[in-house]
C-alpha positions in Angstrom: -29.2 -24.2 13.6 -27.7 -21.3 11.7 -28.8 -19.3 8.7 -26.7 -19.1 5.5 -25.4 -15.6 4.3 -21.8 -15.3 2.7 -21.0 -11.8 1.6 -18.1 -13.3 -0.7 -21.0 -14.9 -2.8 -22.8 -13.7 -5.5 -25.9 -15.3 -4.5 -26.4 -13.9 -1.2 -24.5 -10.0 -2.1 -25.3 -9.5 -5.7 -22.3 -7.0 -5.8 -19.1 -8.0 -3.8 -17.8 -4.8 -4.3 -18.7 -1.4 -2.9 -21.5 0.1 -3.7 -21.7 3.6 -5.9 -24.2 6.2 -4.9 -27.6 5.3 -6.0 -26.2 1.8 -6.8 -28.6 -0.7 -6.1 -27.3 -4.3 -4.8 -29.4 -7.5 -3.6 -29.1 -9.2 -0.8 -30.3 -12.7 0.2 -30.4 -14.9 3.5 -31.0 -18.8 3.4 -33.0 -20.1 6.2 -33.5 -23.6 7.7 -37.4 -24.4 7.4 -36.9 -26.1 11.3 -36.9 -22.0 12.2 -40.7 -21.3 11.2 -39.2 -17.9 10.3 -42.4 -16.0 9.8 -40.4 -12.3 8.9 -37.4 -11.8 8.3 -35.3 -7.5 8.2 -32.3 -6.2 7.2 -31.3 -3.4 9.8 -29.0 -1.2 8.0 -27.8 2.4 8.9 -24.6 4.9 8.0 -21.7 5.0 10.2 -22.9 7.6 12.9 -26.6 7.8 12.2 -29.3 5.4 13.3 -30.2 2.4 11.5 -33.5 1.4 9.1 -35.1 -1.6 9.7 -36.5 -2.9 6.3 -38.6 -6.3 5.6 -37.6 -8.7 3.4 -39.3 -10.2 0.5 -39.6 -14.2 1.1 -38.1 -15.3 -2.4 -39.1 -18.7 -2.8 -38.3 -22.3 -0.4 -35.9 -24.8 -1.9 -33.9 -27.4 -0.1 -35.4 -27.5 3.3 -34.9 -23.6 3.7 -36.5 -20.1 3.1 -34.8 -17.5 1.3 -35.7 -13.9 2.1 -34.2 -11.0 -0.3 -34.0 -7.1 -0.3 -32.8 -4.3 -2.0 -30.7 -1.4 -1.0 -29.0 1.4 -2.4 -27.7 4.5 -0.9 -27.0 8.2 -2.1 -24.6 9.2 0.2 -21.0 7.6 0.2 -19.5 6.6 3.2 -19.5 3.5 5.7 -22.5 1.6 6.6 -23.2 -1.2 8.9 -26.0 -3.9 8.8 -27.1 -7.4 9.5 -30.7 -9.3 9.6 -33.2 -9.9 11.8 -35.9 -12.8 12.1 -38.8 -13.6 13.9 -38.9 -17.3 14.3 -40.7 -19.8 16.9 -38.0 -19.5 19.3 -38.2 -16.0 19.4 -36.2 -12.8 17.8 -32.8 -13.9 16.0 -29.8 -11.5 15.1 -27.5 -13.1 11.8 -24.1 -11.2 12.6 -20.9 -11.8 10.8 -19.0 -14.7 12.7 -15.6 -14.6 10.1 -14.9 -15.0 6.7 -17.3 -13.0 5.3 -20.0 -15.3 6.4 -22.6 -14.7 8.5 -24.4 -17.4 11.7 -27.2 -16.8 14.2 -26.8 -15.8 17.5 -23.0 -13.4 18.1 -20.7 -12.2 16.1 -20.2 -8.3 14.5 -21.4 -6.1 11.9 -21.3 -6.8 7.9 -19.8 -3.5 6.4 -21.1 -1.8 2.9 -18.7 0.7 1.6 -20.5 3.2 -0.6 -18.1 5.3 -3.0 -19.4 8.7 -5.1 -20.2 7.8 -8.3 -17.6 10.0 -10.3 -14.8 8.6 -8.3 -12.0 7.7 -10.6 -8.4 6.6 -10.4 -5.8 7.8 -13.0 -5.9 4.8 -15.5 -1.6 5.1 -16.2 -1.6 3.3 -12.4 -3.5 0.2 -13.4 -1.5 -2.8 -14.5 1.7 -1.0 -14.1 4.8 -1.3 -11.7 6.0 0.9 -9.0 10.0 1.3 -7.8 10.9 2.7 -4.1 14.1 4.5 -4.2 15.7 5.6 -0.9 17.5 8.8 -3.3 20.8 8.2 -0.8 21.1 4.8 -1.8 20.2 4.1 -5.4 22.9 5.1 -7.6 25.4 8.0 -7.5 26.0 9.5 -10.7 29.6 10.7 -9.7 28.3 14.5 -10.6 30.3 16.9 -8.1 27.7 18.8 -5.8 27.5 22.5 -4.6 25.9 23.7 -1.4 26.1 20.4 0.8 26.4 21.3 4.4 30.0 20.6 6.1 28.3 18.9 8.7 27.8 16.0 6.8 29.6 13.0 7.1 30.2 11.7 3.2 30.9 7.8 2.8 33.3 7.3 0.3 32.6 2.9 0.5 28.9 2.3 -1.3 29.2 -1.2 0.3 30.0 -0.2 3.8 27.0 -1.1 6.4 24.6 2.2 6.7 25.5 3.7 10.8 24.1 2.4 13.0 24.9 4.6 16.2 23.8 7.6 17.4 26.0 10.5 18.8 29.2 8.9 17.8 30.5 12.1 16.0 30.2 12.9 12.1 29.0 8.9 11.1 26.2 8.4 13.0 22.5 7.3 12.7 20.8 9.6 9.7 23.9 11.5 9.1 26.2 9.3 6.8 25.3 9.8 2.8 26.4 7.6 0.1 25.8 10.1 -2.9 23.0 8.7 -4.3 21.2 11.5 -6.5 18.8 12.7 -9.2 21.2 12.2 -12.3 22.1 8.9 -10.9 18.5 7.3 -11.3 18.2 9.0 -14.5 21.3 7.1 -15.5 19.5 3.7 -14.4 16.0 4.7 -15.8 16.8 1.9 -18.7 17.4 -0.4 -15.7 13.6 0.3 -14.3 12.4 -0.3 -17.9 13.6 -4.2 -18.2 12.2 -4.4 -15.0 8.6 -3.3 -16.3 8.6 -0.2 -14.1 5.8 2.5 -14.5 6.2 4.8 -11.8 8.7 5.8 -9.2 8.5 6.2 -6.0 11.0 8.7 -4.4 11.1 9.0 -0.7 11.5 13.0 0.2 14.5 14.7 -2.4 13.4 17.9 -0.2 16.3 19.9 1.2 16.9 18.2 4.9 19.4 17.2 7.5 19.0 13.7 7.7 19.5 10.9 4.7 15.9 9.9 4.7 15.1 13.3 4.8 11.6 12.7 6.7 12.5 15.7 8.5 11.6 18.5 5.9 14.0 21.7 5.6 12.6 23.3 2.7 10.0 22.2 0.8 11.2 23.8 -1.9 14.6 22.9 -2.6 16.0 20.1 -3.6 18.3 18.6 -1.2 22.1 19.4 -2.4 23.1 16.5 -2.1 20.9 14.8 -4.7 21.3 17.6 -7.2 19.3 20.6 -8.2 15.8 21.6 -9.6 16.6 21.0 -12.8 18.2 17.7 -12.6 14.6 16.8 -11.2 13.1 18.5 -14.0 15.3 16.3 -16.3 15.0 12.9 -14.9 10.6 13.6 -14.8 11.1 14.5 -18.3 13.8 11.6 -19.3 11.5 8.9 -17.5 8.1 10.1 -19.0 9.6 9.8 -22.7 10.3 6.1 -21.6 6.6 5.6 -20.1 7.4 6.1 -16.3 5.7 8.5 -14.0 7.4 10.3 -10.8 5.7 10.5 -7.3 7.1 12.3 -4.4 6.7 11.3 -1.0 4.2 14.5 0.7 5.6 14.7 4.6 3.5 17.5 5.8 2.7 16.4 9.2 6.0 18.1 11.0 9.1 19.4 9.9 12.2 19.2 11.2 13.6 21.2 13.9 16.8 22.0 11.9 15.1 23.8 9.0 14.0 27.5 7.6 10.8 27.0 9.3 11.4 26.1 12.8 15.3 26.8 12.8 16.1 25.4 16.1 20.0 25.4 15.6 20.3 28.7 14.0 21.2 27.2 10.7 18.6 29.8 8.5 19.3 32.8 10.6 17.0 33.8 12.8 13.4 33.8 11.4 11.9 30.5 12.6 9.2 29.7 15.1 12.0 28.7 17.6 13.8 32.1 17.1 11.0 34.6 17.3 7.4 34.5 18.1 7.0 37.2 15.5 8.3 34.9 12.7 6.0 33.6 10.0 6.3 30.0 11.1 5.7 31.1 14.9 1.8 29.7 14.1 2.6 27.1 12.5 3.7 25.2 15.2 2.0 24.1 18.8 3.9 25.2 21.6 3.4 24.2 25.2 5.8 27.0 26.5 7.8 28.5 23.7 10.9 28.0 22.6 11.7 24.6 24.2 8.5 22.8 24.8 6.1 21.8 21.5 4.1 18.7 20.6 6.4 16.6 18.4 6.0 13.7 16.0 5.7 10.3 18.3 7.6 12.5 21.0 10.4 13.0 18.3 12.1 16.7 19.6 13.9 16.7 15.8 10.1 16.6 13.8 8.1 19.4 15.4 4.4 19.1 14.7 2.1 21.5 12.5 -1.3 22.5 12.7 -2.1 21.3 9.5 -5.5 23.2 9.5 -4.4 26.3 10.1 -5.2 28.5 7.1 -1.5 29.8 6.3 -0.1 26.6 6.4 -2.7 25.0 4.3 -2.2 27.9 1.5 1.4 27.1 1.9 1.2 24.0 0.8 -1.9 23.6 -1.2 -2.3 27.0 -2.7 -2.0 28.2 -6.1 1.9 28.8 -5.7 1.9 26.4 -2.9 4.7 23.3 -2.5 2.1 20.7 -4.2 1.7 22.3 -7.5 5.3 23.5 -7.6 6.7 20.0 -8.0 3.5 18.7 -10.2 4.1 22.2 -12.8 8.2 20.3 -12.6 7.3 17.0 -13.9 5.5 14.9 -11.1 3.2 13.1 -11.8 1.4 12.5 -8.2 2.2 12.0 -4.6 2.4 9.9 -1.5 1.3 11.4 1.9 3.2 10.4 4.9 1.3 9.4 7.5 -1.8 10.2 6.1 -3.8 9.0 9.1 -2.4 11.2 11.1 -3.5 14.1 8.6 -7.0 16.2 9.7 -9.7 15.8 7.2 -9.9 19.3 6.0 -6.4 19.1 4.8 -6.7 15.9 3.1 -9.7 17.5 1.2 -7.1 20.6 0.4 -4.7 18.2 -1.0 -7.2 16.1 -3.3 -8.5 20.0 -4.6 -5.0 21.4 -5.4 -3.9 18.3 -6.7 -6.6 17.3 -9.2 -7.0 21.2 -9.8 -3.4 21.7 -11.4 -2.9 18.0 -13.1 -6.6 16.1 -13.0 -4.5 12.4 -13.8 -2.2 13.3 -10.9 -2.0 10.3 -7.9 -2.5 10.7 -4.7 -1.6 8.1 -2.5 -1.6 7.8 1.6 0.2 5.9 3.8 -2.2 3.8 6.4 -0.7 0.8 7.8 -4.5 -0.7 8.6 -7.8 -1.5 7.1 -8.2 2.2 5.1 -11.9 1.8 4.8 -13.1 1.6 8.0 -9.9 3.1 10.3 -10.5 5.8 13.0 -7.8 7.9 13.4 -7.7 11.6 15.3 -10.7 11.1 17.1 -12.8 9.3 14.7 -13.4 7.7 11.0 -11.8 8.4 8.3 -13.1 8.8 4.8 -9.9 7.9 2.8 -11.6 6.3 -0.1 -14.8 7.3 -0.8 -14.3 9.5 -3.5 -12.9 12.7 -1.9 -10.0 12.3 -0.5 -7.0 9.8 -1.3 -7.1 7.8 -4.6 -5.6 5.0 -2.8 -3.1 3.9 -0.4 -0.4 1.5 0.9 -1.4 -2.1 0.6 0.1 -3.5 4.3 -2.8 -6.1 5.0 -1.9 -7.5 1.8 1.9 -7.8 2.7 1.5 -9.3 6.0 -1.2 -12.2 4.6 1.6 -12.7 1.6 4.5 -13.4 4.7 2.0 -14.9 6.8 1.2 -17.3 3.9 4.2 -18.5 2.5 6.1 -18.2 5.9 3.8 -21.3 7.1 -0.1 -19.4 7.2 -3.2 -21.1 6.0 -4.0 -19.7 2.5 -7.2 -19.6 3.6 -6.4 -16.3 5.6 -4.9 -15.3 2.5 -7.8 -15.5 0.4 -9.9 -14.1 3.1 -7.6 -11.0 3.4 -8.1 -10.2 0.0 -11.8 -10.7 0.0 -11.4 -8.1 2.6 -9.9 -5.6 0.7 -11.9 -6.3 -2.5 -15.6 -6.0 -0.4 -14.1 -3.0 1.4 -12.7 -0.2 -1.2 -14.2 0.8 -4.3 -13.0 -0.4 -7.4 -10.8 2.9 -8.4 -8.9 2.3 -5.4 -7.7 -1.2 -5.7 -6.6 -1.1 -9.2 -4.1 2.1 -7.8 -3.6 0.1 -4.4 0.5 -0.4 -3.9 1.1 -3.6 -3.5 4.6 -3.3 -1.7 6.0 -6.7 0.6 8.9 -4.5 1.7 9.8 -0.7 2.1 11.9 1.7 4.0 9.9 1.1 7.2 9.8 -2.7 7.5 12.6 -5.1 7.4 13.7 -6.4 3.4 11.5 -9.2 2.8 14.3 -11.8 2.1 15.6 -11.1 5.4 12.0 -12.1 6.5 11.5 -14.9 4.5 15.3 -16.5 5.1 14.0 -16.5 9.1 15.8 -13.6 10.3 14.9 -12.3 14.1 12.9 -9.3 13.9 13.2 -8.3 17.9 17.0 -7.6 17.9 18.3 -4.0 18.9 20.4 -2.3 16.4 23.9 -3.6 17.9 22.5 -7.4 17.1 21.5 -6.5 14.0 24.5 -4.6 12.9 26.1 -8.1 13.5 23.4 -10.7 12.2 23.9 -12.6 8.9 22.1 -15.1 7.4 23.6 -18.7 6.4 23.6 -19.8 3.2 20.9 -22.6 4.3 18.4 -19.7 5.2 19.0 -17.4 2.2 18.5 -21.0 0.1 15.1 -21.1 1.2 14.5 -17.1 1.5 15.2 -17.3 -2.3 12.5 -19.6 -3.2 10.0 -18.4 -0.8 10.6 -15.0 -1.8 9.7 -16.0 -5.2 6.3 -16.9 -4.2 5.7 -14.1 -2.4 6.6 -11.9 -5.6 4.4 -13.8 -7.5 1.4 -13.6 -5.1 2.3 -9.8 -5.1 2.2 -9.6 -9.0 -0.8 -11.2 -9.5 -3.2 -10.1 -7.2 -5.4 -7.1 -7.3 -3.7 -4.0 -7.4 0.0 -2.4 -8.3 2.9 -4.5 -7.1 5.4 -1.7 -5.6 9.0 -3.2 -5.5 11.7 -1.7 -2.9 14.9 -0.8 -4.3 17.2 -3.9 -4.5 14.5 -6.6 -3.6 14.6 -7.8 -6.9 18.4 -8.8 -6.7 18.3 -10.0 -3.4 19.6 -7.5 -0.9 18.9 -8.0 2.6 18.9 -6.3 6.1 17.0 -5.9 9.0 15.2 -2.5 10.4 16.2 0.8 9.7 19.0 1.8 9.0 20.0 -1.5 7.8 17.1 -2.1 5.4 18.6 1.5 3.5 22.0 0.1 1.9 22.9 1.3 -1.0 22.7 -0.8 -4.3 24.7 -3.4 -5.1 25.8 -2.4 -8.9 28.1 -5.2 -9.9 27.3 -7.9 -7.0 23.6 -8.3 -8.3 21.4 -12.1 -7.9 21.2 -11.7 -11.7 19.2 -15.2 -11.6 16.6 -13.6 -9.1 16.7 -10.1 -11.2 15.9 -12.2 -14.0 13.1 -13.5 -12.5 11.9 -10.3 -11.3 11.8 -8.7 -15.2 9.6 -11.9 -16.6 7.6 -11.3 -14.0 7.3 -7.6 -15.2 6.7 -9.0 -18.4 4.1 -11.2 -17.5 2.0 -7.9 -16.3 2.8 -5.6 -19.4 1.7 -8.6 -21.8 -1.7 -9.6 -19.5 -4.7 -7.1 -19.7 -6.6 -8.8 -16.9 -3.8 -7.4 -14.3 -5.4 -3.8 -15.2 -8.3 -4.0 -13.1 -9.1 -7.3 -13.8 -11.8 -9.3 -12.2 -10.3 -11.7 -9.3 -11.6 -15.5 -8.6 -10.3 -17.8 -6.2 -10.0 -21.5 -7.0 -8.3 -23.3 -4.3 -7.2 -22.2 -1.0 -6.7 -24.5 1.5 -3.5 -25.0 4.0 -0.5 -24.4 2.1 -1.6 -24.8 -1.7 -3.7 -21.5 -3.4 -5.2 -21.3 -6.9 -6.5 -18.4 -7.7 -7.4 -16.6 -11.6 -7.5 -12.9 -13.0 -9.6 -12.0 -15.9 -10.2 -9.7 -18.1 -12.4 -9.6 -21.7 -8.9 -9.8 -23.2 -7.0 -12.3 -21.0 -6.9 -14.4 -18.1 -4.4 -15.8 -16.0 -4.1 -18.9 -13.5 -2.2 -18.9 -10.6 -1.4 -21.3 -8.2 1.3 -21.9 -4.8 2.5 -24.2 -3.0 4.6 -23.7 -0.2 5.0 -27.1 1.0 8.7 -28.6 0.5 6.9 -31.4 -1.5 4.8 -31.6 -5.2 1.7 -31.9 -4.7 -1.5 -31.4 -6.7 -4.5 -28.8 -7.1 -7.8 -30.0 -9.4 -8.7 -27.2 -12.1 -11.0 -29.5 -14.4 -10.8 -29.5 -18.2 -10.8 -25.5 -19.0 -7.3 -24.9 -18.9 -6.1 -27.9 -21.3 -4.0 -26.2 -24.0 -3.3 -23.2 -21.9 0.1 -21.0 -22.7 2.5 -22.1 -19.8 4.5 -19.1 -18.4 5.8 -20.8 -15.1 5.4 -25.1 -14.1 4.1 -27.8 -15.9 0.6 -27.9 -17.9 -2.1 -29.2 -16.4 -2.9 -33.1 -16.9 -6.4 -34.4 -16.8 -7.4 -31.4 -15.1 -4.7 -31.7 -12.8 -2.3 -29.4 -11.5 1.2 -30.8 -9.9 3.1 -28.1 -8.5 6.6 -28.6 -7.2 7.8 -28.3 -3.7 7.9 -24.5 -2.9 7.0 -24.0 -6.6 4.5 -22.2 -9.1 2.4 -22.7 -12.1 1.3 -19.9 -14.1 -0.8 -20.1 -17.1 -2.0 -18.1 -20.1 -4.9 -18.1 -22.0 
């Protein structure tokens, strides 16, 4: 026999959401009477400390069971643990979580309780907006002539040509071939980003380096020459916040590159880097093994030498009152994204959040962790991402690989069960400023993904892989559902440069073409900007609540609502119609996308979508 607790039910967890300080929430387990439960505990504790035991109130018996409640609350945010405990005539019992948020007697793990501080807030200009990834190379080129490029570089003249692929191959190789993308250009296109609904950008690093993705930092405070100068930045802030979109720059502060003023490996900056002289001002910045030629690097990379991020100079450097953080905020940005912000120490993640909400309180701050950020261990133990001092949010990938799993054959189940996830694990604040991205710089483009392209090939195979016209057919319509799964659910849909008309490719560098200006899907870009609308026009996609329906095999049903408006979504991912039962309450509803519902009936075509309005 097994008890009944479900943590994705209001009945038996009061509050399916974290928990703020000194927020109370109830709790109840449902207990078959053929137990002779006589006492039953909830055995709770904060991550590291030892647990409380606490008995439980018997509530009242109904239905052949007993139900036992409790109440906790806790002043201290972080990451607690707990199950229940019962005394019974077979003995002492243990209710553990066996999946799906619901909880059986006998094995299984821990139910997890996130607790937040109450004043934790996300900037409200997030919520119910839109964000745009630009890889700065690859976006759009504004034809303005540059000064100060290094003659090392190897300029492609042919925006269309494939990215390089190969590495030591001479001037055109991996990293080192630029297209011209810059600055002006995306100011040029900022009227594009508004038909799509855009509300914030997204720039990967614009910092001078010597590489096009430029995740090998030269100076952090120069604009790379080849995108344009300070004050085109300045300009295109300015231009896209009198047109309601916000900037955010990519933060990469774990290493640098080798080739730059601070390590200065290849002589480039004279001779006052680390590598030159253990008297430079860098020299400590830096963890050498046996100086000049042997440092820890980033993943064993020789180009992205490591820095101590807690060491004091380097953390004034960057987070100080003059420091590279509030430079580019006092310019026009409006927030950042921290690369690799799991592999960040603590104490400079707290000196981030300080100078950031110090010199613009409504500023974003936004971390990069691929996995569960609520509960991940990282550097020798949990992480506190999002409980109220540290990162406002951070990069949605659990959501992106339930989406492909989902309409890529998955059970919507897992779907649903993923969100759950998300929505029981971070605080409130954080998922309305969660990017919601199915695609960026570091994965494959998703209709690449969706159309069944091989993900294993090396980057010879790739170079050479296209897609048939049968596979993009049904990459097309699977990528729609993806988009509108990604749209709809909680959190900030984040869409990579190009997605929205269709571009494709496979892993780095091939994922990074530049913009097709003039070859665009216009019917899929279409598509894209009334789904844009669709989030502009609907309240309940700012923060709104989130009930599932439906969710079973390949059909999902799912609604957001708000005190203002409420939205029904449903899939299907099956080639054929089928049909998902809503009853009567949607009768007369606004229909954005399908066919209205008929005696509480919802057909939905093959690898179709209804969306309704009301």
């Amino acid at each position: 026999m097994t008890s009944v607790y479900d943590s994705y039910c209001e009945y038996y967890r009061s509050k399916l959401s974290p928990l703020k300080t000194g927020e109370s929430i109830h709790l109840r387990i449902s207990l078959c009477n053929d137990y002779h439960c006589n006492g039953a505990f909830f055995v709770v504790w904060r991550d590291g400390f030892s647990p409380d035991r606490v008995p439980m109130t018997h509530e009242q018996s109904c239905d052949g069971c007993d139900i036992y409640g409790v109440d906790f609350a806790a002043n201290d945010a972080g990451l607690y643990w707990y199950h229940f405990e019962f005394d019974c005539n077979s003995g002492h019992r243990f209710i553990l979580s066996n999946a799906y948020g619901r909880g059986d007697v006998g094995g299984g793990s821990e139910f997890q309780l996130s607790v937040y501080e109450r004043g934790f807030e996300t900037p409200d200009w997030v919520s119910g907006g839109l964000i745009y990834q630009i890889f700065p190379d690859r976006f759009c080129n504004s034809g303005t002539p540059k000064s100060g490029v290094p003659s090392d570089r190897y300029i492609c003249t042919d925006w269309s040509a494939q990215p390089a692929y190969l590495q030591n191959v001479g001037a055109r190789s991996l990293g080192n071939d630029y297209y011209g993308g810059d600055l002006k250009g995306i100011r040029q296109k900022l009227k594009y980003l508004k038909q799509l609904g855009v509300t914030v950008i997204y720039l990967n690093p614009i910092f001078e380096a010597h590489s096009n993705h430029r995740y090998n930092t030269a100076d952090y405070f120069r604009i790379d020459p080849s995108l344009g100068t300070e004050q085109d930045f300045a300009d295109l802030c300015a231009a896209a916040k009198r047109m309601g979109i916000a900037v955010i720059l990519d933060g990469v502060f774990s290493h640098t590159g080798d080739d730059s003023i601070y390590f200065n490996r290849y002589g480039r900056y004279g001779g006052d880097g680390a590598y030159n002289s253990q008297q430079s001002p860098y020299y400590g910045w830096f963890k050498f093994v046996n100086w000049p030629d042997k440092y820890d690097c980033w993943w064993g990379v020789p180009s992205l030498p490591e820095v101590n991020e807690s060491l004091p100079e380097y953390m004034e450097f960057i987070c100080g009152e003059n420091g590279v953080l509030r430079h580019w905020l006092r310019l026009g940005a409006s927030g950042w994204r921290l690369d690799v912000a799991d592999e960040l120490p603590d104490d400079f993640l707290d000196a981030v959040r300080a100078a950031i909400k110090s010199e613009k309180p409504d500023a974003l701050l936004l971390g990069e962790v691929w996995e569960d950020a609520s509960n991940k261990i990282s550097g020798g133990g949990r992480r506190r991402f999002l409980f109220g001092r540290q990162l406002d949010s951070v990069m949605n990938y659990p959501f992106r690989n339930a989406i492909i799993d989902f309409v890529t054959g998955g059970n919507a189940y897992e779907l649903i069960n993923t969100v759950m996830t998300v929505l029981s694990n971070y605080p409130p604040p954080a998922v309305n400023a969660l990017m919601n991205h199915i695609g960026t710089h570091d994965t494959e483009r998703v209709l690449s993904v969706l159309s069944g392209a091989p993900t294993d090939l090396d980057r010879a195979s790739q170079a050479e892989y296209t897609l048939s016209d049968e596979q993009l057919t049904l990459g097309r319509k699977l990528l729609r559902l993806a988009a509108v799964l990604q749209y709809t659910l909680p959190g900030v849909p984040s869409l990579y440069y190009g997605d929205e008309v269709g571009m494709t490719g496979l892993r780095d560098p091939f994922n990074r073409a530049a913009y097709p200006w003039g070859n665009e899907d216009m019917e899929l870009l279409r598509f894209y900007r009334r789904l844009g609308r669709l989030r502009a026009q609907n309240a309940c996609f700012a923060g709104g609540e989130f009930v599932p329906i439906f969710s079973h095999f390949g059909h999902l049903c799912y609604v957001r609502r708000s005190p203002d408006s409420e939205v029904l979504v449903a899939v299907n991912r099956w080639h054929e119609p089928d049909y998902i039962d809503i009853g009567h309450d949607w009768d007369g509803a606004q229909v954005f996308a399908g066919e209205a519902p008929k005696d509480g009936r919802l057909t939905i075509d093959g690898y179709g979508y209804t969306i309704l309005i009301k």
